[in-house]
PDB file of N, CA, C and O in Angstrom, chain B, residues numbered from 101:
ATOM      1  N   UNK B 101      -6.466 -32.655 -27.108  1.00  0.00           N
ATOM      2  CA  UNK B 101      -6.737 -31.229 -27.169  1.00  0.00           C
ATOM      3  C   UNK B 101      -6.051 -30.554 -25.976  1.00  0.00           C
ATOM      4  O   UNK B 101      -5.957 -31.185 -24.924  1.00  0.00           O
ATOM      5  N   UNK B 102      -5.591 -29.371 -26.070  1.00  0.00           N
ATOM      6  CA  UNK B 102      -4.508 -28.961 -25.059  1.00  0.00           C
ATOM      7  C   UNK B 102      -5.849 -28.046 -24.028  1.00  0.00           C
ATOM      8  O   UNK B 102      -6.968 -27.708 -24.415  1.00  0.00           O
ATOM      9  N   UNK B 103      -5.499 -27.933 -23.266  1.00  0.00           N
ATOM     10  CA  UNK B 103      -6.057 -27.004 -21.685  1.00  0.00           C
ATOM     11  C   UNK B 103      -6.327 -25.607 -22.222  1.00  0.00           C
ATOM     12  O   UNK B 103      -5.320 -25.355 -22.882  1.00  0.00           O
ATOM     13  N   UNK B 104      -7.179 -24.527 -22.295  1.00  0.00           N
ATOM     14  CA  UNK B 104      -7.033 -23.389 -22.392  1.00  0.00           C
ATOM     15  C   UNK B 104      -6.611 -22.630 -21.027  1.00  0.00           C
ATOM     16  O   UNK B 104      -7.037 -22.613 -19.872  1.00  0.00           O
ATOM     17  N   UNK B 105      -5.695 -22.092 -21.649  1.00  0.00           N
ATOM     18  CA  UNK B 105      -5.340 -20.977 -20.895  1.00  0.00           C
ATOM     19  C   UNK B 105      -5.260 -18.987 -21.242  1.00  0.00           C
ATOM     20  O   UNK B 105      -4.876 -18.461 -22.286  1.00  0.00           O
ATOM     21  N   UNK B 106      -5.602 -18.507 -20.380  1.00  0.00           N
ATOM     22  CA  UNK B 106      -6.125 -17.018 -20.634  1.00  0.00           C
ATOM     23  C   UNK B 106      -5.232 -16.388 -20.827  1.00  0.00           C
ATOM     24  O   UNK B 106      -4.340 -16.688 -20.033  1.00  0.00           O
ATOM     25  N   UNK B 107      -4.857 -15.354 -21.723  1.00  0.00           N
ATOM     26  CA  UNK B 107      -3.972 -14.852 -21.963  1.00  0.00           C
ATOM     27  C   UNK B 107      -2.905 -13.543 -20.645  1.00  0.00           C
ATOM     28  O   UNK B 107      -1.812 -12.977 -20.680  1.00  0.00           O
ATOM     29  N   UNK B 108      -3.764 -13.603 -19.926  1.00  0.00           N
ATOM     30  CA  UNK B 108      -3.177 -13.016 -18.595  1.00  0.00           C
ATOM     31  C   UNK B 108      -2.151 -14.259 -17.908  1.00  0.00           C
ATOM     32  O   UNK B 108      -0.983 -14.090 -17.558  1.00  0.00           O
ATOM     33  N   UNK B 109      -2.992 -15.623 -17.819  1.00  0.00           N
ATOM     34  CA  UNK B 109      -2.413 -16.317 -17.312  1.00  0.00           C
ATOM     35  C   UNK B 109      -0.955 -16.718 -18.119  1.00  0.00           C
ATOM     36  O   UNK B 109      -0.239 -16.981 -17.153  1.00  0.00           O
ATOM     37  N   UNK B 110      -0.304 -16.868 -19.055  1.00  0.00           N
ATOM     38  CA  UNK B 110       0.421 -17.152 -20.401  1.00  0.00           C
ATOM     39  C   UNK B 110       1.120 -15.761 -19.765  1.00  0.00           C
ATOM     40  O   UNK B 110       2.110 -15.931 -19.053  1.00  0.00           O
ATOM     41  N   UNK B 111       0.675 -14.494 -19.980  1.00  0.00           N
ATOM     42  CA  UNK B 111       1.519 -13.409 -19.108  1.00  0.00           C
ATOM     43  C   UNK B 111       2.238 -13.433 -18.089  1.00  0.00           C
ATOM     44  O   UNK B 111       3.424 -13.107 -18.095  1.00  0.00           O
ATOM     45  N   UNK B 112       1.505 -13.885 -16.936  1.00  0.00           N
ATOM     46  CA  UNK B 112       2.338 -14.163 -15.825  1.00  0.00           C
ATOM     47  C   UNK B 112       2.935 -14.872 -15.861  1.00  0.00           C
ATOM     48  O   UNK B 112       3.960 -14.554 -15.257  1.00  0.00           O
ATOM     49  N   UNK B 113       3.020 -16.422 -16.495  1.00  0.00           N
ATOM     50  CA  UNK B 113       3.755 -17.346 -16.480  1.00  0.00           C
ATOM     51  C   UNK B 113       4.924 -16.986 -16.904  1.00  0.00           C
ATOM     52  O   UNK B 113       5.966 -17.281 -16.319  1.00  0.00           O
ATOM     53  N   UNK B 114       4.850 -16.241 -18.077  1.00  0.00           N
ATOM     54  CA  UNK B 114       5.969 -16.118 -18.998  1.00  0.00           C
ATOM     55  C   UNK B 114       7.042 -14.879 -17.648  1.00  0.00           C
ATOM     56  O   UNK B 114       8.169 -14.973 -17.164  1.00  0.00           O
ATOM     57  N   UNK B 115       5.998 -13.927 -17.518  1.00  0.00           N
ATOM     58  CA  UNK B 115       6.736 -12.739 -16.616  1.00  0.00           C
ATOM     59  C   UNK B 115       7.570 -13.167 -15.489  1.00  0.00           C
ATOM     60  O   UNK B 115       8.618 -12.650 -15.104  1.00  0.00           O
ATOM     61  N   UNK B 116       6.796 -14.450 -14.895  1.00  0.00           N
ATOM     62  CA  UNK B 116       7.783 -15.262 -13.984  1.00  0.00           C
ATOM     63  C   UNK B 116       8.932 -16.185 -14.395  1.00  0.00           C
ATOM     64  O   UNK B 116       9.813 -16.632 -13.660  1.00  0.00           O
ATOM     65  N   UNK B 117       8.746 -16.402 -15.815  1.00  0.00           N
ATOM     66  CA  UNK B 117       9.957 -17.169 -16.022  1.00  0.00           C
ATOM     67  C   UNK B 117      11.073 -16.014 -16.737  1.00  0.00           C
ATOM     68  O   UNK B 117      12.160 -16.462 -17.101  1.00  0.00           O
ATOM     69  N   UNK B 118      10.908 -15.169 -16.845  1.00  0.00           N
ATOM     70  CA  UNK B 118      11.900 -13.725 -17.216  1.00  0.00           C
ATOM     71  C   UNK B 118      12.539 -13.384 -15.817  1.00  0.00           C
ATOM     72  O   UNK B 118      13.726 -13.078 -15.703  1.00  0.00           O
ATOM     73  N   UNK B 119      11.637 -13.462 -14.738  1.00  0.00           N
ATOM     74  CA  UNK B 119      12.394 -12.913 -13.636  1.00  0.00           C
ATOM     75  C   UNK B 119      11.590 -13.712 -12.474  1.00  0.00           C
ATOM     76  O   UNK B 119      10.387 -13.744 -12.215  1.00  0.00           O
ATOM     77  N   UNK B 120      12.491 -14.223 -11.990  1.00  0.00           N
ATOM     78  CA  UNK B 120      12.318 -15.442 -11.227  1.00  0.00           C
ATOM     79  C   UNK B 120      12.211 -14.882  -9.735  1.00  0.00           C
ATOM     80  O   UNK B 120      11.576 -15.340  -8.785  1.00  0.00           O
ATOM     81  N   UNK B 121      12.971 -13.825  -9.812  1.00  0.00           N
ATOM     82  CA  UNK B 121      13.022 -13.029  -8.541  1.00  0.00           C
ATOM     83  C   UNK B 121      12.047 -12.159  -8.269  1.00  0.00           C
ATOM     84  O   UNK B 121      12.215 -11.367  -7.342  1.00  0.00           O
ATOM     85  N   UNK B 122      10.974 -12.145  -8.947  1.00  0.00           N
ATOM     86  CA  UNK B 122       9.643 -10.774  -9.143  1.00  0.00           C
ATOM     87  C   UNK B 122       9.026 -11.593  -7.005  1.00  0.00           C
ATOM     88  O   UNK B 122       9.371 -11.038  -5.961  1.00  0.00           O
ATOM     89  N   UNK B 123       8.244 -12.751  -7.068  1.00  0.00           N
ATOM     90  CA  UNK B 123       7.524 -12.366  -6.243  1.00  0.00           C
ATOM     91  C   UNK B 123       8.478 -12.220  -5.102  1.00  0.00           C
ATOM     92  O   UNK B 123       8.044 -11.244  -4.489  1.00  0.00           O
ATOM     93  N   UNK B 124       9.709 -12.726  -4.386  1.00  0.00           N
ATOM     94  CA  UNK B 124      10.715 -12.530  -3.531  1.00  0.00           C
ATOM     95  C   UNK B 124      10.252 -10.632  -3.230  1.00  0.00           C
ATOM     96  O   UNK B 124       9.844 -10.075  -2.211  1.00  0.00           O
ATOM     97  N   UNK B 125      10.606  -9.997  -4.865  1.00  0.00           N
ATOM     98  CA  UNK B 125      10.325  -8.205  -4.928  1.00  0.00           C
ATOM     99  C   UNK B 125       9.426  -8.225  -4.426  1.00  0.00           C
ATOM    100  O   UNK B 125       9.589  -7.561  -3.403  1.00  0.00           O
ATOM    101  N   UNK B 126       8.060  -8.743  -4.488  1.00  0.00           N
ATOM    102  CA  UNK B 126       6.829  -8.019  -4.701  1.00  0.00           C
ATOM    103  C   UNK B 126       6.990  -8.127  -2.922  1.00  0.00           C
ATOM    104  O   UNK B 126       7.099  -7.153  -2.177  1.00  0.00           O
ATOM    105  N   UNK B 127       6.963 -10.147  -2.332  1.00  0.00           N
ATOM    106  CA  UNK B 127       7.206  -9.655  -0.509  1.00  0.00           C
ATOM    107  C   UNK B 127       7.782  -8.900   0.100  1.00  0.00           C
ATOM    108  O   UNK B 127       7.161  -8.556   1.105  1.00  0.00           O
ATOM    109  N   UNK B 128       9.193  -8.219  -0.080  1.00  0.00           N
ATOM    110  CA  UNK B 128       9.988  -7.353   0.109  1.00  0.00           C
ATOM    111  C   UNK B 128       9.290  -5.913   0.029  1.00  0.00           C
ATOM    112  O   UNK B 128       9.455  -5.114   0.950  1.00  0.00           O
ATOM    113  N   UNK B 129       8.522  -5.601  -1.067  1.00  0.00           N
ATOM    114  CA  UNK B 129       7.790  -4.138  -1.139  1.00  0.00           C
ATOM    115  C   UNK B 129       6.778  -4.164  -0.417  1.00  0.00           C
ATOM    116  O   UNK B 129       6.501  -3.135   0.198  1.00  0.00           O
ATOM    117  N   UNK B 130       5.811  -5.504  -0.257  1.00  0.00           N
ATOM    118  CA  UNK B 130       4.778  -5.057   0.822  1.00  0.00           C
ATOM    119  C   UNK B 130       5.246  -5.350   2.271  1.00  0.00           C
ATOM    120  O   UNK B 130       4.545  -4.990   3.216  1.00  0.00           O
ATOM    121  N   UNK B 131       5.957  -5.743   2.385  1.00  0.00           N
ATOM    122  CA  UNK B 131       6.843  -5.951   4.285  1.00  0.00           C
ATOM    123  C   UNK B 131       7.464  -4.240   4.299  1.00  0.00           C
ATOM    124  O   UNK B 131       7.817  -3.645   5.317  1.00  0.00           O
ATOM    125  N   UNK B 132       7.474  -3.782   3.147  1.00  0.00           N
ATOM    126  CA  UNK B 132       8.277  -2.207   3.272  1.00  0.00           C
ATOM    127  C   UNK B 132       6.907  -1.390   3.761  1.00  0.00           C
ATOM    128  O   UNK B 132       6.914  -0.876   4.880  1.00  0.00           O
ATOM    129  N   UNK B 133       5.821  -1.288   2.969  1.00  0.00           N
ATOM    130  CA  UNK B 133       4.837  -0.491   3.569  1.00  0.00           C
ATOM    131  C   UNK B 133       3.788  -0.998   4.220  1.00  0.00           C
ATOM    132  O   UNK B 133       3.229  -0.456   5.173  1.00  0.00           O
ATOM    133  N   UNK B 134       3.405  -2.373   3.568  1.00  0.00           N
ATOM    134  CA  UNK B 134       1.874  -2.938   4.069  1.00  0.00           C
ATOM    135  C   UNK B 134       2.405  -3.901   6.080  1.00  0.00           C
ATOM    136  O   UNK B 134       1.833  -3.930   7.169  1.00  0.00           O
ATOM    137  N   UNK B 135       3.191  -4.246   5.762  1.00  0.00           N
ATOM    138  CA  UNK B 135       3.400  -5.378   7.095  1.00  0.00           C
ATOM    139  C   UNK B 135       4.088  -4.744   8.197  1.00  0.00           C
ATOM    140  O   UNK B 135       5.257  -4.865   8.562  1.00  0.00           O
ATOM    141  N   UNK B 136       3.139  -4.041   8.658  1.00  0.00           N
ATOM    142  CA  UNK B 136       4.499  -3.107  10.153  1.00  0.00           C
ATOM    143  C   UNK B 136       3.354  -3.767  11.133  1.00  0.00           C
ATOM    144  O   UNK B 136       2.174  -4.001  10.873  1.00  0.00           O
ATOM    145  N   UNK B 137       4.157  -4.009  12.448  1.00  0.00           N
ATOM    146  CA  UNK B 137       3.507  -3.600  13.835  1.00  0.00           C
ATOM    147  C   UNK B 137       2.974  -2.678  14.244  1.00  0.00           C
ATOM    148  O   UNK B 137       3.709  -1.695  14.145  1.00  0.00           O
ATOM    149  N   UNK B 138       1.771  -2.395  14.795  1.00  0.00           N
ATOM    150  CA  UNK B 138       1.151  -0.655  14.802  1.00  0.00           C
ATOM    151  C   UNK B 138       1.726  -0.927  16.251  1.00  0.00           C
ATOM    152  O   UNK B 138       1.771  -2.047  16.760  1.00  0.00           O
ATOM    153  N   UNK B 139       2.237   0.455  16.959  1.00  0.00           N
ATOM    154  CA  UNK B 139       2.067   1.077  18.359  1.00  0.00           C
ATOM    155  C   UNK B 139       1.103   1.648  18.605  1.00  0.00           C
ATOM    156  O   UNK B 139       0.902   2.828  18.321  1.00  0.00           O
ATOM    157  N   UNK B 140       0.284   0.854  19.217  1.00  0.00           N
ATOM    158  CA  UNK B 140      -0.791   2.113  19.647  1.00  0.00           C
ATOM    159  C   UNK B 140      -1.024   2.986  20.637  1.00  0.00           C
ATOM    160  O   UNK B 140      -2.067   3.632  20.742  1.00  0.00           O
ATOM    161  N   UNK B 141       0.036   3.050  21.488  1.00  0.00           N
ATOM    162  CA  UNK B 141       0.609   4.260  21.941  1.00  0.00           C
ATOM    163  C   UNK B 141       0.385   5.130  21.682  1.00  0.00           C
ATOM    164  O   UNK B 141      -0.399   6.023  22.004  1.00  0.00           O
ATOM    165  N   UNK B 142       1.675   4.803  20.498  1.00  0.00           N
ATOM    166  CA  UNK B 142       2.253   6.273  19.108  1.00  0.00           C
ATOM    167  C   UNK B 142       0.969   6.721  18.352  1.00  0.00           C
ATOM    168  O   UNK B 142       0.622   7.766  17.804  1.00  0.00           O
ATOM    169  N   UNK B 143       0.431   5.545  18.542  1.00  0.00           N
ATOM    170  CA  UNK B 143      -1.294   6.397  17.432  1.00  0.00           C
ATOM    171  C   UNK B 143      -2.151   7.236  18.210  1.00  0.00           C
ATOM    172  O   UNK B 143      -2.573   8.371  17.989  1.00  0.00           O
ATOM    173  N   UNK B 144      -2.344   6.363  19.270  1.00  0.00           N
ATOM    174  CA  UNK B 144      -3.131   7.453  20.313  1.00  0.00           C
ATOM    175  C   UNK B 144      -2.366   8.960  20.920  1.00  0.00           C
ATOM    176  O   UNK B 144      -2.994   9.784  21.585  1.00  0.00           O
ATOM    177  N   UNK B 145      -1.313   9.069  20.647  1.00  0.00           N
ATOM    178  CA  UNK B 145      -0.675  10.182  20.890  1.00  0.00           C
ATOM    179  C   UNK B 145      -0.699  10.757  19.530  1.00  0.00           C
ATOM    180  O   UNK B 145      -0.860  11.974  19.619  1.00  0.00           O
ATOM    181  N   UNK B 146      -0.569  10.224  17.893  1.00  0.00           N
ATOM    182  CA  UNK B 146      -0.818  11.064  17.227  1.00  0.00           C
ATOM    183  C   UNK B 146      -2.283  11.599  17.127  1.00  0.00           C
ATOM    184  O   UNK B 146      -2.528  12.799  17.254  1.00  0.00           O
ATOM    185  N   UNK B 147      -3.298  10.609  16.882  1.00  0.00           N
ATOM    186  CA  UNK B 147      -4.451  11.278  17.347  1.00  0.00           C
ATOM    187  C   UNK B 147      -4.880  12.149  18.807  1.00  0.00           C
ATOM    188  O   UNK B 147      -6.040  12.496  19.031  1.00  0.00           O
ATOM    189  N   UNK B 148      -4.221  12.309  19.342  1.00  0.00           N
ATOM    190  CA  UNK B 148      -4.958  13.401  20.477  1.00  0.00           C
ATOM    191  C   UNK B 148      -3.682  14.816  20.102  1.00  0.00           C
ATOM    192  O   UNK B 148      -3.657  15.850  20.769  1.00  0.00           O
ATOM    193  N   UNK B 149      -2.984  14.611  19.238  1.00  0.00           N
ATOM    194  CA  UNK B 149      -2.140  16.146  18.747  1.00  0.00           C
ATOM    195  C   UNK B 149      -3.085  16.293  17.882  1.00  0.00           C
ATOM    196  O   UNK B 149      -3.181  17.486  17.592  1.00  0.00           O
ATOM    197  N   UNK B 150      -3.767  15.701  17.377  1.00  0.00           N
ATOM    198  CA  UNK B 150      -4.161  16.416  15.820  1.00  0.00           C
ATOM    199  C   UNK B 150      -5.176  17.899  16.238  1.00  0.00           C
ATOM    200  O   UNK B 150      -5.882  17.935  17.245  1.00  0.00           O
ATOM    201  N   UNK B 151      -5.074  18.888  15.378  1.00  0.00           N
ATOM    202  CA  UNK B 151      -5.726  19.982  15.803  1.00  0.00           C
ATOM    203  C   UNK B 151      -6.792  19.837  14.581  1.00  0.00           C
ATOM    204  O   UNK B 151      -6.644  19.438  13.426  1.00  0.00           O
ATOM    205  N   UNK B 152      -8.094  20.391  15.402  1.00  0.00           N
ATOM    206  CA  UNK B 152      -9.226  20.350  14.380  1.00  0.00           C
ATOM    207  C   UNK B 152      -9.028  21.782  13.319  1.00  0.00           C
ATOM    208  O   UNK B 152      -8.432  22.848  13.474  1.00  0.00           O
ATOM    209  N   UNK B 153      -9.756  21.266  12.321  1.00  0.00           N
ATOM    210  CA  UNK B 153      -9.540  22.261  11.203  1.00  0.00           C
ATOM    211  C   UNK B 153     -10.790  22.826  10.756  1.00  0.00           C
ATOM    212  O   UNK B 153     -11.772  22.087  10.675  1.00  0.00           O
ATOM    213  N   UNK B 154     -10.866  23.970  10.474  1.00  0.00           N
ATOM    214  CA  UNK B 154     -11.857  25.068  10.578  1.00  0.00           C
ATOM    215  C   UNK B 154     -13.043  24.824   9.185  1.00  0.00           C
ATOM    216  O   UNK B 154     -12.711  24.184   8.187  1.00  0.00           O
ATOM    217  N   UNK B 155     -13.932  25.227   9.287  1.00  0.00           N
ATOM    218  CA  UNK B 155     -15.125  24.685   8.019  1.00  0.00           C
ATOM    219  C   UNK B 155     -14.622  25.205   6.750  1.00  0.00           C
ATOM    220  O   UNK B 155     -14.755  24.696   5.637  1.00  0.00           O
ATOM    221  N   UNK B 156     -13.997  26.344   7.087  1.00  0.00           N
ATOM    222  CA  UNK B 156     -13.603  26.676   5.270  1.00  0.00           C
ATOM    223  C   UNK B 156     -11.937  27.277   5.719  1.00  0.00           C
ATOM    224  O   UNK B 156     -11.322  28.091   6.408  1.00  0.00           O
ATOM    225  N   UNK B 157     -11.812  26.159   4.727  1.00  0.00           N
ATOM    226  CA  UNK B 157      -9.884  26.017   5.107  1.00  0.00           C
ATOM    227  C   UNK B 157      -8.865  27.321   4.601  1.00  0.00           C
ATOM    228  O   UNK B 157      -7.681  27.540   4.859  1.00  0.00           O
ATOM    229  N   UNK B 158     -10.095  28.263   3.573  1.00  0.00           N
ATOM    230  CA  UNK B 158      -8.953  29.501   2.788  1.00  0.00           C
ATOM    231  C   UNK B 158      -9.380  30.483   3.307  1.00  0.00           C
ATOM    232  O   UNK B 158      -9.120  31.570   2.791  1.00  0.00           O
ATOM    233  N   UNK B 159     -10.447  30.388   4.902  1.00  0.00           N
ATOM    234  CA  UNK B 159     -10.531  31.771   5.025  1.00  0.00           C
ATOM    235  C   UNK B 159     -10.032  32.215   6.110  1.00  0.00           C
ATOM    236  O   UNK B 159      -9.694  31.254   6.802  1.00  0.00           O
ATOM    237  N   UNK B 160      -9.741  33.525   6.776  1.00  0.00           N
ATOM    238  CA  UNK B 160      -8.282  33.918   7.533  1.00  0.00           C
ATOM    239  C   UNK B 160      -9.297  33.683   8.594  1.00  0.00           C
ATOM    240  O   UNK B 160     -10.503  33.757   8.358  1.00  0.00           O
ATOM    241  N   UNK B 161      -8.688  33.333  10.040  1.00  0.00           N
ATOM    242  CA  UNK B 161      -9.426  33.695  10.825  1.00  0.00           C
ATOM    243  C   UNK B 161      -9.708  35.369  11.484  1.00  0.00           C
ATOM    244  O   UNK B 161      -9.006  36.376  11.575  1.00  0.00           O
ATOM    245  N   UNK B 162     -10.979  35.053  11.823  1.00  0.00           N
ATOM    246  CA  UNK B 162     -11.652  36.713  12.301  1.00  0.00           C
ATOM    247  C   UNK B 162     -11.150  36.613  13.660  1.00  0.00           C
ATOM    248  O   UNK B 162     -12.169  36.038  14.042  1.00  0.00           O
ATOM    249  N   UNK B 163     -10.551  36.673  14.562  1.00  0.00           N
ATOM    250  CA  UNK B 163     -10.641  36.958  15.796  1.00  0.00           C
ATOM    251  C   UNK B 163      -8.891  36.862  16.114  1.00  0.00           C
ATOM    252  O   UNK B 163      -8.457  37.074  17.246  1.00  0.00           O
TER     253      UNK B 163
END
């Protein structure tokens, strides 16, 4: 009797044997946004620019 396998799994398999190069892509796209070095320098300098923003954002200021 053969192994069941889930039809997601039969998906991917197959999706990886169409393109052999997918997960190479997939490391390449998350090293693009997910995998950086933080400066936290640069963060602590963007957080102390940030200007606070007022309780109701559409109304003009009075003064």
């Amino acid at each position: 009797m053969a192994e069941y396998e889930s039809d997601i799994t039969r998906f991917i398999r197959e999706l990886k044997q169409k393109k052999p190069d997918l997960e190479r892509k997939q490391r390449e796209g998350r090293a693009l946004l997910w995998d950086k070095q933080l400066d936290f320098d640069e963060l602590a300098r963007w957080q102390a620019s940030q200007v606070p923003q007022q309780p109701y954002v559409y109304q003009t200021k009075t003064k």
